[in-house]
C-alpha positions as CSV (number, residue, x, y, z in Angstrom):
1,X,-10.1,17.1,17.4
2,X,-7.5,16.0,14.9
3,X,-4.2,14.4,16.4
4,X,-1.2,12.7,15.1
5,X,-0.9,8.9,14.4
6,X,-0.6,6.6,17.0
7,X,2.7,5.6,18.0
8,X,2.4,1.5,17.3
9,X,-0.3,-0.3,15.1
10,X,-2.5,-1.4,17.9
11,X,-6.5,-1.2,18.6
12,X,-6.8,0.9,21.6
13,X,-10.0,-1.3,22.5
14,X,-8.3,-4.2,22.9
15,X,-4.5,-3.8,22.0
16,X,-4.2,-6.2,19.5
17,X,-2.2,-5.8,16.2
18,X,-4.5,-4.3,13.5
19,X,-4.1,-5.9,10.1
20,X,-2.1,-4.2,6.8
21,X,-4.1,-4.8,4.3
22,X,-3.2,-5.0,0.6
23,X,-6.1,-3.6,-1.8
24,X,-5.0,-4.6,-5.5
25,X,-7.1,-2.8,-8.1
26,X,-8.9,-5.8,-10.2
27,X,-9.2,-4.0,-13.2
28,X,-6.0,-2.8,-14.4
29,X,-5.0,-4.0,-17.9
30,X,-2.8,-3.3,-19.8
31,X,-4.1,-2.3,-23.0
32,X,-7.6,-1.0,-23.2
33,X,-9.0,-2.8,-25.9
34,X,-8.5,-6.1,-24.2
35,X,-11.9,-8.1,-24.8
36,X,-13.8,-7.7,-20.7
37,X,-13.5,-11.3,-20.2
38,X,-9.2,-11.2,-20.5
39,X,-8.2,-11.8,-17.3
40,X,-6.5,-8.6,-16.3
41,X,-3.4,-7.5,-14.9
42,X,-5.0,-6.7,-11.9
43,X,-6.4,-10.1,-11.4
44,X,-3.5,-12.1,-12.0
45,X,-1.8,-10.3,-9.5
46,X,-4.5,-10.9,-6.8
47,X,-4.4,-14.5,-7.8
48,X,-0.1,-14.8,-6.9
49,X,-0.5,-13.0,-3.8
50,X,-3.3,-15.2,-2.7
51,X,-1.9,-18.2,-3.5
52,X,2.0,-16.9,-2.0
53,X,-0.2,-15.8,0.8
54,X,-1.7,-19.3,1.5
55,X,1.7,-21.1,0.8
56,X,3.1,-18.6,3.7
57,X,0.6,-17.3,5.6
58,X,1.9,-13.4,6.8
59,X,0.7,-12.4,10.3
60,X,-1.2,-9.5,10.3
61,X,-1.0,-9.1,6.3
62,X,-4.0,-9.3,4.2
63,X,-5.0,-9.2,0.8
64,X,-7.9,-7.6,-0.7
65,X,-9.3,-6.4,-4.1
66,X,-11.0,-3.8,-5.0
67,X,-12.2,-2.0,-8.5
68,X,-10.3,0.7,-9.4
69,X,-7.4,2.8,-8.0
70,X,-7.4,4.7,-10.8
71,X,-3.9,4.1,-12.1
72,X,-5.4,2.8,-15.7
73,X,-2.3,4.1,-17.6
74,X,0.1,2.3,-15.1
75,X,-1.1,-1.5,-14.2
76,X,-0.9,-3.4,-12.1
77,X,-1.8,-1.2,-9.0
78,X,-2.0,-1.6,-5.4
79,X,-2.5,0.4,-1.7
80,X,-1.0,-0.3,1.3
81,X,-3.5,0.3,4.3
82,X,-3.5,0.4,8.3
83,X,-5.5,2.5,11.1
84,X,-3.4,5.4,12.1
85,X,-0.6,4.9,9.3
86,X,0.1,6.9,6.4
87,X,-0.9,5.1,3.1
88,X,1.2,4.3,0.3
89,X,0.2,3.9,-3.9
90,X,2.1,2.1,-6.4
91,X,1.7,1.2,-9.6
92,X,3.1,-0.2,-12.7
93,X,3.8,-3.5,-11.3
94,X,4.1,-6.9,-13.0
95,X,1.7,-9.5,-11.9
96,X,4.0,-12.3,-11.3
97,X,7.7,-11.0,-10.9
98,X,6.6,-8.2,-7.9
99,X,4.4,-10.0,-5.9
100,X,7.6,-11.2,-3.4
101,X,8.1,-7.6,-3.5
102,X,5.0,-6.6,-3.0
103,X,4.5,-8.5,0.1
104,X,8.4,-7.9,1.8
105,X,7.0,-4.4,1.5
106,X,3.9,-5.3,3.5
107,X,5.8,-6.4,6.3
108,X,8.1,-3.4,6.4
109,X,4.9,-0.8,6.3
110,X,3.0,-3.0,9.3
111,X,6.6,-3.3,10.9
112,X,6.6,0.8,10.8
113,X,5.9,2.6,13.7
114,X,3.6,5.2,11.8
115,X,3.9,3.5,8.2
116,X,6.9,5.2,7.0
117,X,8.9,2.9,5.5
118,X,12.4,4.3,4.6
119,X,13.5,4.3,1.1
120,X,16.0,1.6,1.6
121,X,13.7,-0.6,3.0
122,X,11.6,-0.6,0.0
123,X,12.1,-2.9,-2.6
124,X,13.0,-1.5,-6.3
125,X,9.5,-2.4,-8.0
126,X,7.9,-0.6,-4.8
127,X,10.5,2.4,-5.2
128,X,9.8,2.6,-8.9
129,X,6.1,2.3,-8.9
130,X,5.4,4.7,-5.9
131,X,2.6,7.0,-6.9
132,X,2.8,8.7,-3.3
133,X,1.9,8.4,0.3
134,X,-0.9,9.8,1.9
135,X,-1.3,10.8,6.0
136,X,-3.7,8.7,8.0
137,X,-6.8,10.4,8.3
138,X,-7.1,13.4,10.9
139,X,-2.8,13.9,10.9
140,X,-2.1,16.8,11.9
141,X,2.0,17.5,10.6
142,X,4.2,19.3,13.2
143,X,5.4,21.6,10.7
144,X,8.9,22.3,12.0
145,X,10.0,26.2,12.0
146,X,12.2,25.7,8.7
147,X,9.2,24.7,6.5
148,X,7.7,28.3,7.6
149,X,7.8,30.8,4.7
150,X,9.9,34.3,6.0
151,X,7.6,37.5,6.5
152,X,8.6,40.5,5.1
């Protein structure tokens, strides 16, 4: 049975608030032919969010990396992820100067009742960079009557 997200970011098993967690693609660079030992884009930006991260801990806001998100031609990349929220891509992102961005954001989306996060909310690296958002797994949309195409 698919369903809609739930309507707050808590665990049904034991109501407490699930984490937002930050995946930040370790391998964007931003040129290619960089040598495989240049520390990339990617990794640099892990590294400020970790260490702004441990300066400030964030309740509820974690950090991961992972290998690829596939935005090559746009580093530095991340996802924004939480059960029953829709998801959110952005890239083209600068290692050092979005990373207070990066994590206001995170606070906004785990804020968010289903993960929307309204445009003015989003801070203009995150506005720039956004590649899309994606539903939470099994959403089924409403589809209001004026999205329905006329019959003939």
């Amino acid at each position: 049975m698919l369903c809609a997200p739930h309507n707050n970011a808590m665990s049904n098993e034991n109501k407490t608030p699930q984490n937002t967690i930050i995946y930040v693609c370790r391998s964007c660079r931003a040129h290619k032919d960089l040598p495989v030992d240049h520390t990339t884009q990617g990794a640099q930006l892990m590294r400020t969010l970790e260490a702004k991260l441990t300066a400030t801990p964030l309740d509820n806001i974690e950090v991961r990396s992972i290998n690829c998100l596939s935005q090559c031609k746009h580093p530095a990349s991340v996802a924004f992820q939480s059960p029953d929220k829709f998801q959110y891509l952005v890239s083209s992102l600068n290692p050092t100067r979005d990373a207070d961005d990066i994590l206001t954001f995170a606070q906004h989306y785990h804020a968010a009742e289903a993960g929307i996060v309204m445009t003015a909310n989003r801070p203009e690296s995150i506005r720039n960079g956004l590649v899309g958002r994606l539903p939470p797994f099994g959403y089924e949309d409403p589809a209001p009557e004026y999205y329905k195409l006329p019959t003939a």
